[in-house]
N, C-alpha and C positions, 0 to 999 in steps of 0.2 A: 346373585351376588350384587353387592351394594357399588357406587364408582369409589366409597374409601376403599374396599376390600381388594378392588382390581388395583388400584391406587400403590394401595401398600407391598401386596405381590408382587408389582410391577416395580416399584424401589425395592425390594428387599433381593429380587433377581439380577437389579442393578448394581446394584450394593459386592453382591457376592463376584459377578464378575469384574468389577474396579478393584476390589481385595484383592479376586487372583490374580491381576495387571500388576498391583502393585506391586506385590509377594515376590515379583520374577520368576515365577513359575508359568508365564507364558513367555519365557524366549522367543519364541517363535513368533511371536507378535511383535516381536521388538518396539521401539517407541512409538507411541503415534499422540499428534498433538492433539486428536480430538479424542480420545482417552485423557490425556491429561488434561485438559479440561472438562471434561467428567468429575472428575478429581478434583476440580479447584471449586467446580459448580458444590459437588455434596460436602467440602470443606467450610463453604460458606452458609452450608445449610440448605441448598436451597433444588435440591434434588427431586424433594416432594411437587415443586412447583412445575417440573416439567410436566409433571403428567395434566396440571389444571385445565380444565376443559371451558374455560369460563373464555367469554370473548378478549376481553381487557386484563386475559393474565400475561401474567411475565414468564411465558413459559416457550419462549426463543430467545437464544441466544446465538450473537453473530461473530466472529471470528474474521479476524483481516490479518494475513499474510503481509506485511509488508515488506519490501524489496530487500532493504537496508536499517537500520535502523540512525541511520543519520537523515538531514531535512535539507544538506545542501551539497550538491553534486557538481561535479567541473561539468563545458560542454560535452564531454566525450562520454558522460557516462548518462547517455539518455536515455537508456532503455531500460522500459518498466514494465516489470508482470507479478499482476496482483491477484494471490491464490484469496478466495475468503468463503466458509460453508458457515452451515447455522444446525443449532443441536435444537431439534422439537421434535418430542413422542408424541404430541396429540394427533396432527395432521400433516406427516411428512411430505408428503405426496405436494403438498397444496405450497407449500417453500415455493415464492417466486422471489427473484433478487432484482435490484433496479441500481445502477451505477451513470457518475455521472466523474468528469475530470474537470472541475471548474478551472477556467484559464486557457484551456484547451476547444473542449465540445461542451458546450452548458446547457444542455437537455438530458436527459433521464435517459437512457437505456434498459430497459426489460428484457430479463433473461432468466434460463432455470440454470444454466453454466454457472460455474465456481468461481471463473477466473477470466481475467482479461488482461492484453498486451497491449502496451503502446509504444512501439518503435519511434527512435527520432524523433524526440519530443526539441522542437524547440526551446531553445532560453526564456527564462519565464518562473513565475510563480504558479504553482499549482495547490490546488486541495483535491484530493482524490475521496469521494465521499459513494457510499453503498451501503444500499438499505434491505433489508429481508421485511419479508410480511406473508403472511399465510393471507390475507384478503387480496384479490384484485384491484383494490382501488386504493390500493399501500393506507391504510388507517391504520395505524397504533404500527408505525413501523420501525423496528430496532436499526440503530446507524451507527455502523465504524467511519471513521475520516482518518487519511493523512496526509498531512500539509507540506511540501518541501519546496526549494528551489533548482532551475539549475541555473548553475553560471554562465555567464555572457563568456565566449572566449575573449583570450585579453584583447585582440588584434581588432578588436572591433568598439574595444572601452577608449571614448575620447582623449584620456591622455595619453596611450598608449601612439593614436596619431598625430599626435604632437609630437609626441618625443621622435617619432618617424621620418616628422616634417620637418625637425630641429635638425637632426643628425642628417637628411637628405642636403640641407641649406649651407651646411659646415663643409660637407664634405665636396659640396659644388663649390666652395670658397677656396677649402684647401686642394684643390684640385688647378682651378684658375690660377691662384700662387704658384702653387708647383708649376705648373709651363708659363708664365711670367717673369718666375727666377730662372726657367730654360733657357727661354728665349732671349734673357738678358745676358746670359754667359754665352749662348753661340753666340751673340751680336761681337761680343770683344774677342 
């Protein structure tokens, strides 16, 4: 058999089980995100490419979970865990991912895991960036990013201590008043 033939086999198999996803005829499989993105990959045409054997094809794709889909978070909500897989028939096995949390840890981490946590992230700007590659030495590697903040609590935003500082100076003034108007009514 020729690689078009195993090629086309290998789509037209795919083909018929993304059909019966769709159909709703596999209840039982109920949603899953990387079926529909199966689905959006062969919407775009581009189903044929998974199977390409060629070094420099585009036949991975990467998928990033992210938390929220907002970029700025108060301090309380600093806990982040980031699901993200990648869809390749040629050499699954070989899937190595690499993540890094620029702002936080600014080196690369290597891993064949899906997912990773970061408790108690400090205030701060972040870019959360992860790459798949089927090489060791990450060449031609596909990359999700995403970027957010989280906020400074307010108690710690300089005007915030001012206004703290203001109201602590007023309150020490009308306090002094208050027992100097005391202390001038016991006197008579």
């Amino acid at each position: 058999m020729k690689d078009q033939d195993i090629t086309r086999c290998s789509v037209a198999g795919l083909n018929g089980m993304l059909d019966y996803y769709q159909q709703g005829k596999a209840a039982r499989i109920g949603s899953s995100s990387y079926l529909d993105n199966l689905v959006k990959i062969r919407q775009a045409g581009k189903l044929p490419a998974l199977f390409d054997t060629a070094r420099n094809a585009m036949n991975t794709y990467l998928y990033l979970d992210t938390p929220n889909h907002k970029i700025t978070y108060q301090h309380d909500e600093n806990y982040f865990h980031f699901n993200f897989y990648s869809i390749n028939f040629v050499r699954p096995r070989a899937i190595t991912y690499r993540y890094m949390l620029e702002g936080y840890y600014d080196k690369w981490i290597v891993t064949k895991e899906g997912s990773v946590t970061y408790p108690r992230l400090p205030s701060g700007s972040y870019n959360f960036r992860v790459q798949v590659s089927m090489f060791s030495d990450f060449s031609d590697p596909v990359e999700r990013r995403y970027t957010f903040t989280i906020a400074k609590p307010i108690w710690t935003e300089p005007w915030f201590l001012m206004v703290v500082l203001l109201l602590s100076v007023l309150l020490i003034y009308l306090i002094i008043k208050q027992r100097e108007k005391t202390w001038r009514i016991s006197l008579f």
